[in-house]
Backbone of each chain as ProteinMPNN parsed JSONL, in Angstrom:
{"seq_chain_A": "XXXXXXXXXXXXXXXXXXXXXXXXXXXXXXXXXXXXXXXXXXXXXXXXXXXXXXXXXXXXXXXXXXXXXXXXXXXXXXXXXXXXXXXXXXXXXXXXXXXXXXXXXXXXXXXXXXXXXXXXXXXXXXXXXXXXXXXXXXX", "coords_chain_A": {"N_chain_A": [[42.148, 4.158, -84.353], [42.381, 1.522, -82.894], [45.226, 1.049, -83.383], [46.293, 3.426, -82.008], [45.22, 2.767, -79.505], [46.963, 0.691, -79.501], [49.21, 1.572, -79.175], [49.461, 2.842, -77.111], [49.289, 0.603, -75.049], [52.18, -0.568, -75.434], [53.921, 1.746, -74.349], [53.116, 1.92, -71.726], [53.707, -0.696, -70.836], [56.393, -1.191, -70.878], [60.044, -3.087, -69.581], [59.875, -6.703, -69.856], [59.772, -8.204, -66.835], [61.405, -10.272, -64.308], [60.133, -11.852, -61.849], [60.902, -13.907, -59.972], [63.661, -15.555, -59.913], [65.549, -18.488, -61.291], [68.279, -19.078, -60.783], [68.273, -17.608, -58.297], [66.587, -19.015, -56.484], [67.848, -21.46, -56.377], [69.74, -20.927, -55.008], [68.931, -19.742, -52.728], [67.558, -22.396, -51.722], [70.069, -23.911, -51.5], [71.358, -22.845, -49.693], [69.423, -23.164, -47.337], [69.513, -25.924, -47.391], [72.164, -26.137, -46.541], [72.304, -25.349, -44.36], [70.144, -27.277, -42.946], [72.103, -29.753, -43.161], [73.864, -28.728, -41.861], [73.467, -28.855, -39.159], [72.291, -31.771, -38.414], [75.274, -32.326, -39.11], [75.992, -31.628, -36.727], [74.9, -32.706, -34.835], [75.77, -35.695, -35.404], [78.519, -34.606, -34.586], [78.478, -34.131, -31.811], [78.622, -36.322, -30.56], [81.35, -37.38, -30.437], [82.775, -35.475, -29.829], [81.785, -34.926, -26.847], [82.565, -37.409, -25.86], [85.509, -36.748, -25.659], [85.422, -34.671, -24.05], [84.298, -36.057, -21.645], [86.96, -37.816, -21.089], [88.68, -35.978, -20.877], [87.646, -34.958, -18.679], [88.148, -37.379, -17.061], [91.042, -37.549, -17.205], [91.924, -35.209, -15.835], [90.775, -36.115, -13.053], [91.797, -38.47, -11.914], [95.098, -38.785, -11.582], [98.128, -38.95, -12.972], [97.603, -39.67, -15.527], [96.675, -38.478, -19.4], [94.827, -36.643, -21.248], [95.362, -37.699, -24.014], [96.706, -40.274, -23.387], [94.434, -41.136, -22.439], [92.844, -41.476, -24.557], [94.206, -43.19, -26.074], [93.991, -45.2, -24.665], [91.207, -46.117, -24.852], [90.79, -46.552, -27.482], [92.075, -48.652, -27.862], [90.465, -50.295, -26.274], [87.697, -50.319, -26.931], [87.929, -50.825, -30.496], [85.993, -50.351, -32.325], [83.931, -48.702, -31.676], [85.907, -46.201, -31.819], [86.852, -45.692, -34.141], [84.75, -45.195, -35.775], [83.865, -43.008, -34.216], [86.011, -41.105, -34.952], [87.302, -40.982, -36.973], [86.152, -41.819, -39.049], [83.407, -40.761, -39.297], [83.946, -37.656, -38.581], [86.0, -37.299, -40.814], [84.147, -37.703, -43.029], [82.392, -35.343, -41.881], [83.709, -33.553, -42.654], [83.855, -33.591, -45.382], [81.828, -33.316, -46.377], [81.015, -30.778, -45.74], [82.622, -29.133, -46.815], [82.176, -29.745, -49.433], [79.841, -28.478, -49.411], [79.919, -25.601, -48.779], [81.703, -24.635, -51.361], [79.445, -25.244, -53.467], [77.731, -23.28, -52.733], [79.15, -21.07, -52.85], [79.714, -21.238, -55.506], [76.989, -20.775, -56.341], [76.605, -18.476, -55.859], [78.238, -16.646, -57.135], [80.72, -16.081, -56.929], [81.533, -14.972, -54.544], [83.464, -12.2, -52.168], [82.71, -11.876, -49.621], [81.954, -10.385, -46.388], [79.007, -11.185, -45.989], [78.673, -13.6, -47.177], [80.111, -15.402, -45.625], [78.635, -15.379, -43.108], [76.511, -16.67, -43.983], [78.211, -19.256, -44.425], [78.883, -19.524, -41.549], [78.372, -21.663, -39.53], [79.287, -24.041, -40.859], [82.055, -23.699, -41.466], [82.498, -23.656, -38.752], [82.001, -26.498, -38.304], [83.718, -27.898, -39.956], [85.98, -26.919, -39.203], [85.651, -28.348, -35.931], [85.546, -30.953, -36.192], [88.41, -31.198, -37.877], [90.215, -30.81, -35.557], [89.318, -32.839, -33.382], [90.382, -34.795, -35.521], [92.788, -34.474, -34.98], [93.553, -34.797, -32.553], [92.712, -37.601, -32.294], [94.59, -38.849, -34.036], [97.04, -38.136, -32.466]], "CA_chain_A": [[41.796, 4.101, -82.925], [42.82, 0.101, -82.253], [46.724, 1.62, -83.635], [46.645, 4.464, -80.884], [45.71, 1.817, -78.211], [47.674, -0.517, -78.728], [50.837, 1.947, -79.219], [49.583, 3.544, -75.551], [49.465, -0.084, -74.221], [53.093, -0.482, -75.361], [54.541, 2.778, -73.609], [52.875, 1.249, -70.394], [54.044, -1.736, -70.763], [57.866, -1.655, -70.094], [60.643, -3.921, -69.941], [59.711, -7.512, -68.833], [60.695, -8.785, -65.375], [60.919, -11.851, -64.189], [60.766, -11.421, -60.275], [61.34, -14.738, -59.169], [65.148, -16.082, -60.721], [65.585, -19.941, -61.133], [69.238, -19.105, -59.987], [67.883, -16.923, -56.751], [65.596, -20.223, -56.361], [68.605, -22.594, -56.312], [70.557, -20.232, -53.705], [68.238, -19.873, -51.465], [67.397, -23.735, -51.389], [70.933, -24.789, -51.149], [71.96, -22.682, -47.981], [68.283, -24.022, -46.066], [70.054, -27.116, -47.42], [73.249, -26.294, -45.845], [71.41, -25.093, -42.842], [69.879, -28.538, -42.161], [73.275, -30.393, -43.18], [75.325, -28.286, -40.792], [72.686, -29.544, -37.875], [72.646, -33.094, -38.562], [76.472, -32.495, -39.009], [76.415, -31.334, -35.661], [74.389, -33.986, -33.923], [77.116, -36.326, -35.081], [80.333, -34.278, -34.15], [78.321, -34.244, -31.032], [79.11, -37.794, -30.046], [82.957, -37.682, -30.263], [82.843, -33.874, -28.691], [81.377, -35.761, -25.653], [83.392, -38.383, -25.639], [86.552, -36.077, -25.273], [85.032, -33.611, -22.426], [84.738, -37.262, -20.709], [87.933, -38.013, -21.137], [89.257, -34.661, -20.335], [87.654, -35.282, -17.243], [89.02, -38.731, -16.082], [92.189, -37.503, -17.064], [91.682, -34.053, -14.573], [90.752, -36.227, -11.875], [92.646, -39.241, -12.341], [96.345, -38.332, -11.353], [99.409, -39.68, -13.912], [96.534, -39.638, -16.856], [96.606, -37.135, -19.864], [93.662, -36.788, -23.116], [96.082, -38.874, -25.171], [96.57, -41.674, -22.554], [93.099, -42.049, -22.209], [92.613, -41.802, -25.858], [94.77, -44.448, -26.037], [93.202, -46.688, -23.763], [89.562, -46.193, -25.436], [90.974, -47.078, -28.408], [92.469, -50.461, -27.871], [89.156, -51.158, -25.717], [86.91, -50.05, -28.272], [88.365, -50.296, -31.433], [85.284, -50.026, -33.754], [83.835, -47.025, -31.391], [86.831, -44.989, -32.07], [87.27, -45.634, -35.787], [83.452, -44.496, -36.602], [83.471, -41.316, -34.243], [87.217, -40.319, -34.685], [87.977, -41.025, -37.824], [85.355, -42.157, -40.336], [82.583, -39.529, -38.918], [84.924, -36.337, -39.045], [86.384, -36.967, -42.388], [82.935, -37.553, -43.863], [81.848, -34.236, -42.4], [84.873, -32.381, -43.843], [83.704, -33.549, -47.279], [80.358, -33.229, -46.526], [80.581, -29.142, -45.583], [83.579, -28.574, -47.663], [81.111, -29.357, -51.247], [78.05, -27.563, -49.192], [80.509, -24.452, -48.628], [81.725, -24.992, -52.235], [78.345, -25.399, -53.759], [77.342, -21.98, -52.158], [80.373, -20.124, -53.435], [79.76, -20.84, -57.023], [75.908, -20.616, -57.039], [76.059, -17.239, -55.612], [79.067, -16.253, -57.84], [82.116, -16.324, -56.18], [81.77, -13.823, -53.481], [84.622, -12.135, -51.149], [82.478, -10.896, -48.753], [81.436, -10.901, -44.863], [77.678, -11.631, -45.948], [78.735, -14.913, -47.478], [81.089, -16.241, -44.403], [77.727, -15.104, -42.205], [75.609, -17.941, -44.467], [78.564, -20.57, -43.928], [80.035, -19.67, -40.828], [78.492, -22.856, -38.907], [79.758, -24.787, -41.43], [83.115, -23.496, -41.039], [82.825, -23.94, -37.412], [82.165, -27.862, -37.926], [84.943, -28.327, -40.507], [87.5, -26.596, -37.691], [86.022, -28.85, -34.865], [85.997, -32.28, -36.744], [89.643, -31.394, -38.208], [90.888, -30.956, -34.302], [89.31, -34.324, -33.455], [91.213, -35.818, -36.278], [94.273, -34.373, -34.849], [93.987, -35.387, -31.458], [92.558, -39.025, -32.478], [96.172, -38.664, -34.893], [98.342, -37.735, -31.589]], "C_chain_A": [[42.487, 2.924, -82.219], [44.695, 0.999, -82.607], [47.132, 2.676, -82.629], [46.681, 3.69, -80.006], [46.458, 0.83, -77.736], [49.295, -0.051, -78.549], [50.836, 2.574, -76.999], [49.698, 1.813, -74.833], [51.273, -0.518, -74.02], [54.038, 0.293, -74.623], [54.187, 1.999, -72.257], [53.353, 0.244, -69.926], [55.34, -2.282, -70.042], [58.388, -2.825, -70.525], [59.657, -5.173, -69.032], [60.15, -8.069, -67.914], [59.946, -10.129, -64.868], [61.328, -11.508, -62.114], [61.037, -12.7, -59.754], [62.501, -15.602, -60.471], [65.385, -17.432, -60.34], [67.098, -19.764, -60.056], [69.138, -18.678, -58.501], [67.74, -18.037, -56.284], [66.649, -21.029, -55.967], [69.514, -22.223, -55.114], [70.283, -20.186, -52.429], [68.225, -21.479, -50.602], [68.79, -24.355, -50.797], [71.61, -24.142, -49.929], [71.136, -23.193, -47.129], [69.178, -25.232, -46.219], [71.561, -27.391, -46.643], [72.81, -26.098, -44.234], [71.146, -26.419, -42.07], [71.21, -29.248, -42.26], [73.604, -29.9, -42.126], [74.161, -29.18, -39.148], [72.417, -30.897, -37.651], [74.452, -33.358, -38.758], [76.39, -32.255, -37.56], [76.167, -32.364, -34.158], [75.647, -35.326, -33.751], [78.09, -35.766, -34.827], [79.893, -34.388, -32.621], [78.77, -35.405, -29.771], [80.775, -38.152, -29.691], [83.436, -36.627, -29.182], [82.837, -34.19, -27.353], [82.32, -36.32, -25.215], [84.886, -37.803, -25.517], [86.468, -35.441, -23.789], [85.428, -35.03, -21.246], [86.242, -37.466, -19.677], [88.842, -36.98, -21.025], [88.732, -34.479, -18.924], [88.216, -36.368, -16.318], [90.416, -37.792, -16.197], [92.481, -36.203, -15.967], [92.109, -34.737, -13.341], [91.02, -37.654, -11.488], [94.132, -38.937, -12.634], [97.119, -39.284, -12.79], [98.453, -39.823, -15.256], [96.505, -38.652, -17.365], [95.074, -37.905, -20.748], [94.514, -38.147, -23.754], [95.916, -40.106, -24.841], [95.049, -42.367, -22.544], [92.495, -42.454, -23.503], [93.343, -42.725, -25.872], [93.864, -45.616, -25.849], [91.793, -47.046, -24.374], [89.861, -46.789, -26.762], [91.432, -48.764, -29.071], [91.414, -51.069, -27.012], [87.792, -51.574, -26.891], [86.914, -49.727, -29.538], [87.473, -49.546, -32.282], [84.51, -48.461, -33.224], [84.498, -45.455, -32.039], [87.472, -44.937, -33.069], [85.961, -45.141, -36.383], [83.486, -43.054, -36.294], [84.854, -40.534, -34.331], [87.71, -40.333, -35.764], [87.136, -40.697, -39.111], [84.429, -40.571, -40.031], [83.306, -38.064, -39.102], [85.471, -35.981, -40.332], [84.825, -36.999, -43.478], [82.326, -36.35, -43.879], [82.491, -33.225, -42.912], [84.365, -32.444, -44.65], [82.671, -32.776, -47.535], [80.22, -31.504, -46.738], [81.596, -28.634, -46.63], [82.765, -28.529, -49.332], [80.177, -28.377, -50.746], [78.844, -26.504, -49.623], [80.702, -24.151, -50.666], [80.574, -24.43, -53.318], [77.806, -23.833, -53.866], [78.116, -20.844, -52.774], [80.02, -19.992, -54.832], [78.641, -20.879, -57.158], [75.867, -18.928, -56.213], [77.71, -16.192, -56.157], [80.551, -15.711, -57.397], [82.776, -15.332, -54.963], [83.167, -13.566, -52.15], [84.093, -11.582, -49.819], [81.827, -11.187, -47.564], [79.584, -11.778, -45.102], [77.608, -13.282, -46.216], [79.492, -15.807, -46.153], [79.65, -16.078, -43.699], [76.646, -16.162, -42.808], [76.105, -19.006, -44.115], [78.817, -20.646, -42.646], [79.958, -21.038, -39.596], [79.139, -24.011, -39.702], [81.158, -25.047, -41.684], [83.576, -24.121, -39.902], [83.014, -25.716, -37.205], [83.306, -28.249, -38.773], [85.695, -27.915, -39.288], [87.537, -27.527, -36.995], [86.318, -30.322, -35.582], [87.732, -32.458, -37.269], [90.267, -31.222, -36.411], [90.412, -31.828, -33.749], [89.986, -34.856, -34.18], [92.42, -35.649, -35.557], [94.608, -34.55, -33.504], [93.528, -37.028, -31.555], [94.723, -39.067, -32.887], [97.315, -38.87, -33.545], [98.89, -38.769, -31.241]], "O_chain_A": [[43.094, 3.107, -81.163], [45.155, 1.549, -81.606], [48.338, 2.803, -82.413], [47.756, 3.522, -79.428], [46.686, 0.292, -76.653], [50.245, -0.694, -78.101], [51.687, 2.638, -76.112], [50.399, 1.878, -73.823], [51.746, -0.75, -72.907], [55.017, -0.316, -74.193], [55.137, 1.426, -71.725], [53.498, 0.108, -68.711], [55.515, -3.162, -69.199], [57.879, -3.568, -71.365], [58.976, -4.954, -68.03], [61.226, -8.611, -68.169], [58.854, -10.697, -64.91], [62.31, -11.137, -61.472], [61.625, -12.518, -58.688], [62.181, -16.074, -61.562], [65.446, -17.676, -59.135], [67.129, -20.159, -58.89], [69.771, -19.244, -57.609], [68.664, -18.4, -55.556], [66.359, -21.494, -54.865], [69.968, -23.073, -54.348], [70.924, -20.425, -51.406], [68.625, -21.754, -49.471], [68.78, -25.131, -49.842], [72.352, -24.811, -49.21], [71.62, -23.721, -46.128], [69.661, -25.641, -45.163], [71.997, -28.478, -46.264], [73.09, -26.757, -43.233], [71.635, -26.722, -40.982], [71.605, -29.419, -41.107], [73.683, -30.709, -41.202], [74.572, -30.04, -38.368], [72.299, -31.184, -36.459], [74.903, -34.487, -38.566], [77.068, -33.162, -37.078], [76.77, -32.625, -33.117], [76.202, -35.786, -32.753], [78.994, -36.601, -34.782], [80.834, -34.745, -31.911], [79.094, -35.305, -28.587], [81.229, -38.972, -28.893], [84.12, -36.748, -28.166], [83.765, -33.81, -26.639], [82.971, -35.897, -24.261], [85.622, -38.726, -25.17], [87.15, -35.624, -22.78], [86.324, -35.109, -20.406], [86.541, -37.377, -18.486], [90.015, -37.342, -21.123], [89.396, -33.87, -18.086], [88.619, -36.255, -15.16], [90.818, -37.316, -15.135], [93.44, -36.398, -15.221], [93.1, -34.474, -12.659], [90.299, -38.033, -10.564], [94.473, -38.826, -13.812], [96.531, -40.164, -13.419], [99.144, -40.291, -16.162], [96.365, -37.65, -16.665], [94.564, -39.023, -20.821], [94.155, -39.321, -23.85], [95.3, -40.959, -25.481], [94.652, -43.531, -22.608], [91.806, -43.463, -23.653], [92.62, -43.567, -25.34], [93.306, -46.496, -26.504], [91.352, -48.195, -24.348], [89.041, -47.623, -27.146], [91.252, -49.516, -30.029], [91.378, -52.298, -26.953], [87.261, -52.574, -27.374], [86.282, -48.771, -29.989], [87.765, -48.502, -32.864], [84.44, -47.434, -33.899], [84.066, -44.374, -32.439], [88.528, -44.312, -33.159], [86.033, -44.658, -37.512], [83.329, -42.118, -37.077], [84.905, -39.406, -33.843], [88.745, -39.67, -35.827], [87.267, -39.777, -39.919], [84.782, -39.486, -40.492], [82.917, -37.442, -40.091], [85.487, -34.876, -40.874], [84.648, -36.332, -44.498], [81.8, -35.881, -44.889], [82.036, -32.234, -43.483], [84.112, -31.341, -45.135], [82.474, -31.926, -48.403], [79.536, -30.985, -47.62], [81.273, -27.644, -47.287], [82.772, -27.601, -50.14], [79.72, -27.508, -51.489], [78.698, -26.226, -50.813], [79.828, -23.488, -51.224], [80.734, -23.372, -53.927], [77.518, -23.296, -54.936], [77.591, -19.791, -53.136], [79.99, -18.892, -55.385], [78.486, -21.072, -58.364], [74.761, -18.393, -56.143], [78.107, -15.206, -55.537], [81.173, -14.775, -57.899], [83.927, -15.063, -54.617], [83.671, -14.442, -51.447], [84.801, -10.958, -49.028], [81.113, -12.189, -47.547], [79.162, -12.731, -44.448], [76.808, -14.06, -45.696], [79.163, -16.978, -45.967], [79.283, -17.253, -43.717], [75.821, -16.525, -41.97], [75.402, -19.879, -43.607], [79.037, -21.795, -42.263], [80.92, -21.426, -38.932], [79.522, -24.972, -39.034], [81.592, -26.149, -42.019], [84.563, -24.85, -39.796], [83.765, -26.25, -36.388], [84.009, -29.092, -38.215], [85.959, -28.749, -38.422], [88.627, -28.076, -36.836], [87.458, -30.764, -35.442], [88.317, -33.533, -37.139], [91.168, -32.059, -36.367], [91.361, -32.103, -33.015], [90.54, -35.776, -33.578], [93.157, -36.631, -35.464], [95.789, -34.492, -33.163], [94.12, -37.741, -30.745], [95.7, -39.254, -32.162], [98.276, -39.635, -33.627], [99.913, -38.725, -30.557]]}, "seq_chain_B": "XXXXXXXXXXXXXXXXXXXXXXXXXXXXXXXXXXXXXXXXXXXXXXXXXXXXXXXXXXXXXXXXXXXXXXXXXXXX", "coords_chain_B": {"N_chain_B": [[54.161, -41.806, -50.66], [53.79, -38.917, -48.21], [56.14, -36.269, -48.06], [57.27, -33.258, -46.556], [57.983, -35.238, -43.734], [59.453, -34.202, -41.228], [59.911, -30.815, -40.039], [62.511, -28.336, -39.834], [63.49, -26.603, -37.181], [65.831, -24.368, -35.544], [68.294, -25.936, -33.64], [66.654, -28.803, -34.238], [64.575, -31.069, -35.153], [61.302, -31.377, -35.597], [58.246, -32.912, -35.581], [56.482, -33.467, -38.812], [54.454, -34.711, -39.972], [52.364, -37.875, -39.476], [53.746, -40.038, -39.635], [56.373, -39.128, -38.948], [55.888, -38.378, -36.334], [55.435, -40.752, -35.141], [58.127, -41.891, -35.794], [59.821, -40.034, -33.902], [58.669, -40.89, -31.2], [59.08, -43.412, -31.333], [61.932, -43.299, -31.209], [61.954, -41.543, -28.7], [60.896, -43.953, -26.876], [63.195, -45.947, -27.291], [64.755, -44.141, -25.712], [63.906, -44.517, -23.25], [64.191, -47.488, -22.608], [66.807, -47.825, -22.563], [67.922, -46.247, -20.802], [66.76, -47.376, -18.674], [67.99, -50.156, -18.805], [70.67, -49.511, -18.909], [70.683, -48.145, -16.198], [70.284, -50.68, -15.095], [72.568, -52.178, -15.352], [74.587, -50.43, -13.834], [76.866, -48.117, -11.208], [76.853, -46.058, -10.18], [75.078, -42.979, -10.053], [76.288, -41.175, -11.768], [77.304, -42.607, -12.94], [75.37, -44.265, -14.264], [74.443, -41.219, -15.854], [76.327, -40.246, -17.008], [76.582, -42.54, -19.225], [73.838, -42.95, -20.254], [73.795, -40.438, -21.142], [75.392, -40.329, -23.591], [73.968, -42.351, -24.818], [71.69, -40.963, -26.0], [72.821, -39.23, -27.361], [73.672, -40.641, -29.366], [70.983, -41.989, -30.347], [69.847, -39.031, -30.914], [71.612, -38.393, -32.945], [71.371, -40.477, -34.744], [68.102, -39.787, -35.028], [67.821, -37.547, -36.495], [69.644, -37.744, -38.321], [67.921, -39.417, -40.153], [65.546, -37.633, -39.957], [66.456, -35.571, -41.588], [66.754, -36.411, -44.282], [64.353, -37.322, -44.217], [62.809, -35.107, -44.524], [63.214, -33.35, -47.119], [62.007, -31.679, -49.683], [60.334, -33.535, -52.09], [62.056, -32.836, -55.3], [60.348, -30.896, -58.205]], "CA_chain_B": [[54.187, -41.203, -49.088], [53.977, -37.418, -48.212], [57.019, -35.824, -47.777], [58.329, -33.664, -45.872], [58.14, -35.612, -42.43], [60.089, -33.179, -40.171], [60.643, -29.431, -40.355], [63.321, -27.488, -38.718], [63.549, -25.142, -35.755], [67.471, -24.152, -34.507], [69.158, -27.87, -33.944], [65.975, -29.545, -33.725], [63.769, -31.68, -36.211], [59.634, -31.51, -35.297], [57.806, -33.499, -36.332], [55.177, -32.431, -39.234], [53.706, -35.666, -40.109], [51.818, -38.86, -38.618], [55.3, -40.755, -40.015], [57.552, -38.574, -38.148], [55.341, -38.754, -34.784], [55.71, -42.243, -35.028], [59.595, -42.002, -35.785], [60.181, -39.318, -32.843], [58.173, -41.54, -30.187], [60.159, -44.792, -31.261], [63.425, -42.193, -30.292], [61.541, -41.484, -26.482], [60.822, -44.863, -26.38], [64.514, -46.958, -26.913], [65.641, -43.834, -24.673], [63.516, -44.788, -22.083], [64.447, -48.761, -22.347], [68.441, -47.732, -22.522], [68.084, -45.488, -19.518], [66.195, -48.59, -17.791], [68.992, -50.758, -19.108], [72.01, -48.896, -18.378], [70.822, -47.796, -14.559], [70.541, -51.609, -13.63], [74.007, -52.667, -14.644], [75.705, -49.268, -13.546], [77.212, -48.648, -10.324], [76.613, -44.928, -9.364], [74.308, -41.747, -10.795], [77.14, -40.751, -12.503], [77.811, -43.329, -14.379], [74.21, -43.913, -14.89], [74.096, -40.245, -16.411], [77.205, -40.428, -18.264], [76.223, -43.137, -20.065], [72.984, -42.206, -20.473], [73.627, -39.118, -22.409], [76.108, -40.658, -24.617], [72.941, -43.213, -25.665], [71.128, -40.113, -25.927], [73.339, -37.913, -28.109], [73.883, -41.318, -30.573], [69.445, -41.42, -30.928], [69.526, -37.545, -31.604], [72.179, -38.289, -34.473], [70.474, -41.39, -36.188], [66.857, -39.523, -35.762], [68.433, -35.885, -36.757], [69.645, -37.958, -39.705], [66.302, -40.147, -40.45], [64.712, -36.109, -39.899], [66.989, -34.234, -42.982], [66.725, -37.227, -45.457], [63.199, -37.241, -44.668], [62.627, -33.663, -44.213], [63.54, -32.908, -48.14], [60.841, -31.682, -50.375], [60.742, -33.765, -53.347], [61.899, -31.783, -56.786], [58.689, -31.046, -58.882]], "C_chain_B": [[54.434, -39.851, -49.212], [55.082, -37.047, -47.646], [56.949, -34.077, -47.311], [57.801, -34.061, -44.442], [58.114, -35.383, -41.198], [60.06, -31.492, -41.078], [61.375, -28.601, -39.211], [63.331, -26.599, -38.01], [64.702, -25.372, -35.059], [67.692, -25.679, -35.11], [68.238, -28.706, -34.004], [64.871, -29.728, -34.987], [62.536, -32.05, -35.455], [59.484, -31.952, -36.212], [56.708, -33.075, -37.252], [53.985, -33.366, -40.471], [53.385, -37.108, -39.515], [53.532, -39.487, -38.754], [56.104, -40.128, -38.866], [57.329, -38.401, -36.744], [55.889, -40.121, -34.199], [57.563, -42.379, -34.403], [59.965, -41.125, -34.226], [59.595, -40.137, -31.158], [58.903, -42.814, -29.922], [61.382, -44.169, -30.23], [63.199, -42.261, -28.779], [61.85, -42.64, -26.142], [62.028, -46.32, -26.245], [65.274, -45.834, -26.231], [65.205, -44.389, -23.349], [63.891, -46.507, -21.356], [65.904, -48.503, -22.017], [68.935, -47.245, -21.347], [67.977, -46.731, -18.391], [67.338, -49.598, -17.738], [70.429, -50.619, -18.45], [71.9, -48.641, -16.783], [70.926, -49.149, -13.913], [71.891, -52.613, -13.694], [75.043, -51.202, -14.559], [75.808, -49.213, -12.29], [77.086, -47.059, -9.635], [75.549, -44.015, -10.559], [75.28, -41.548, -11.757], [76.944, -41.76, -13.329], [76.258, -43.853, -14.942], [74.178, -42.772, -16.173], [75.211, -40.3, -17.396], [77.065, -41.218, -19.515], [75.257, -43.126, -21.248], [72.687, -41.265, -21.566], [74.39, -39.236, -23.443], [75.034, -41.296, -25.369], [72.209, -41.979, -26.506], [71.606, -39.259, -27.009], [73.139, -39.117, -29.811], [71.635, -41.709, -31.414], [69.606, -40.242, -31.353], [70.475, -37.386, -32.698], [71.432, -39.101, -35.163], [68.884, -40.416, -36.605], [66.995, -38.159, -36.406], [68.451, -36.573, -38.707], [68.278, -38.359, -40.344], [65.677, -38.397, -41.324], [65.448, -35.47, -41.29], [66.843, -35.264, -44.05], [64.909, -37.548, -45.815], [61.881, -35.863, -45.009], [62.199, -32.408, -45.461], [62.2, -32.668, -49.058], [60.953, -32.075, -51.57], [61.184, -32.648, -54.648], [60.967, -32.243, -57.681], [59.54, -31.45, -60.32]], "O_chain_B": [[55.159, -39.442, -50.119], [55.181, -37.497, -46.504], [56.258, -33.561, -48.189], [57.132, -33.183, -43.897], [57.404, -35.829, -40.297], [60.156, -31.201, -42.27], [60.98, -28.303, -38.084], [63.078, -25.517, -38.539], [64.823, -26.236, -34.19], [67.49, -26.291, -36.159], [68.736, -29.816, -33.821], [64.412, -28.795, -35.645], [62.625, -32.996, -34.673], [60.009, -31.82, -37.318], [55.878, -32.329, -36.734], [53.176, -32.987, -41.318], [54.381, -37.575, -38.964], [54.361, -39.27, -37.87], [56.407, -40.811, -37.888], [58.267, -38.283, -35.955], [56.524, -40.412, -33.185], [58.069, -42.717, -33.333], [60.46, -41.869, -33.379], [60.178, -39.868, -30.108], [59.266, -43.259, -28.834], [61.665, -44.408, -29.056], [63.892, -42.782, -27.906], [62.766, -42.839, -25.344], [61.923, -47.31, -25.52], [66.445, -46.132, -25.994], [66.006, -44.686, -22.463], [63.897, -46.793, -20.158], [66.247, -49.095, -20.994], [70.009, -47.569, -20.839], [68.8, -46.999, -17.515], [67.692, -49.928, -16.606], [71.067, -51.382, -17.724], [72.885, -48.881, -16.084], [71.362, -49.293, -12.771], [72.296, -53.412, -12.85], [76.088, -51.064, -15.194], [75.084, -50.021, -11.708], [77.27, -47.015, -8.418], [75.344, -44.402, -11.709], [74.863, -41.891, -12.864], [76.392, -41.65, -14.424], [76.083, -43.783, -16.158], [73.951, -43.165, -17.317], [74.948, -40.401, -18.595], [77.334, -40.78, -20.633], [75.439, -43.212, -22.463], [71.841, -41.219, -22.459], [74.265, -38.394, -24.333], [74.963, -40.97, -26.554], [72.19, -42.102, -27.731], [70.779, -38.552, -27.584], [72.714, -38.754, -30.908], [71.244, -41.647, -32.58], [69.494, -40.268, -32.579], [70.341, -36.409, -33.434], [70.808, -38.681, -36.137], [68.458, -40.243, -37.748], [65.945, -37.739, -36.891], [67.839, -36.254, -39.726], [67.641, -37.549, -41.016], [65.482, -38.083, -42.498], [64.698, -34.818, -42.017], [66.802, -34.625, -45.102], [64.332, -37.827, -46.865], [60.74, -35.774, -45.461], [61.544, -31.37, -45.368], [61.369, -33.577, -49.082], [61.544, -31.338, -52.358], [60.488, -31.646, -54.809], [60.703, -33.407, -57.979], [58.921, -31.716, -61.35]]}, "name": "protein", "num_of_chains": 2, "seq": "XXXXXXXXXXXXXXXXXXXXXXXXXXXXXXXXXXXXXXXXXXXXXXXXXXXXXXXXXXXXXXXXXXXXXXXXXXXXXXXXXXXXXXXXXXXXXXXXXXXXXXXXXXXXXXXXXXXXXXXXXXXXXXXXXXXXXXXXXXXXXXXXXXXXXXXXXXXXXXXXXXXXXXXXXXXXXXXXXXXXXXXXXXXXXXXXXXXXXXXXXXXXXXXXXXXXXXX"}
């Protein structure tokens, strides 16, 4: 009788599943984690972003003045200003999104596909704008 | 100390403990001295406001940062 029930509890039984995956677990966490990064990345690109529009405005409405010129001029006024948000700040968040992005790629196994660009693509977006600050600080 | 601090909504770090009330009120309160500051040696609105929101953007990076470093839920 106990040998019949315990062969019927076996048939019922099945394979075992594990529904929650340490790796799922670590995937999930590290895009929220890229999530908040990219938004604290953004707060600081914010500051230099600014500080261009500015300066894309004097130079508008301010005759014989370009971007560059005025970049110029901000730069030999304010050296240490325009070595934290033009230089130091931008290359830090390259690094910074370039491991997140990174990170993401090889915990969710090396994907080619639109769903994965649609997890980084703010993170993309701040690598692009911080590398075109570097390259007009650069000019 | 209880962690986490802040929790996120869009670009923006709420606060979701006494700590982080604290921290987010300090933020109001050196905008409100900087604003006070900056309008009485400036020389028009503009440059009031320009200024202004530059102070303004460099608080919402330090407490943005403060907010994701404190934000983190320890690992068990």
């Amino acid at each position: 009788m106990e040998t019949q029930n315990f062969e019927k509890k076996l048939t019922e039984m099945g394979k075992p599943e594990i529904h929650n995956l340490k790796h799922e677990d670590m995937l999930s966490r590290s895009i929220i984690n890229a999530k908040d990064k990219s938004v604290v990345s953004w707060w600081w690109l914010s500051v230099p972003v600014f500080i261009i529009l500015m300066l894309l405005m004097k130079s508008t409405f301010m005759p014989g003045t370009t971007l560059i010129s005025n970049m110029h001029e901000l730069e030999s006024k304010q050296k240490f200003i325009s070595l934290v948000f033009f230089l130091i700040t931008p290359l830090i968040l390259i690094i910074i999104n370039v491991l997140t992005i990174r990170r993401i790629h090889f915990l969710s196994g090396g994907p080619k596909s639109f769903n994965f660009l649609e997890a980084v693509w703010f993170n993309i977006l701040i690598i692009a704008v911080s590398a075109l600050i570097l390259i007009i600080y650069s000019l | 100390m209880n962690f986490p601090w802040f929790k996120r909504i869009g670009i923006f770090f709420i606060p979701a403990a006494i700590a982080g009330w604290i921290i987010l009120l300090a933020g109001f309160a050196f905008a409100i001295y900087s604003f006070i500051d900056i309008d009485n040696r400036s020389h028009s609105v503009s440059d009031t406001m320009m200024n202004f929101v530059f102070m303004c953007l460099i608080i919402g990076a330090v407490y943005s940062l403060i907010a994701y470093v404190t934000s983190r839920v320890p690992k068990k």
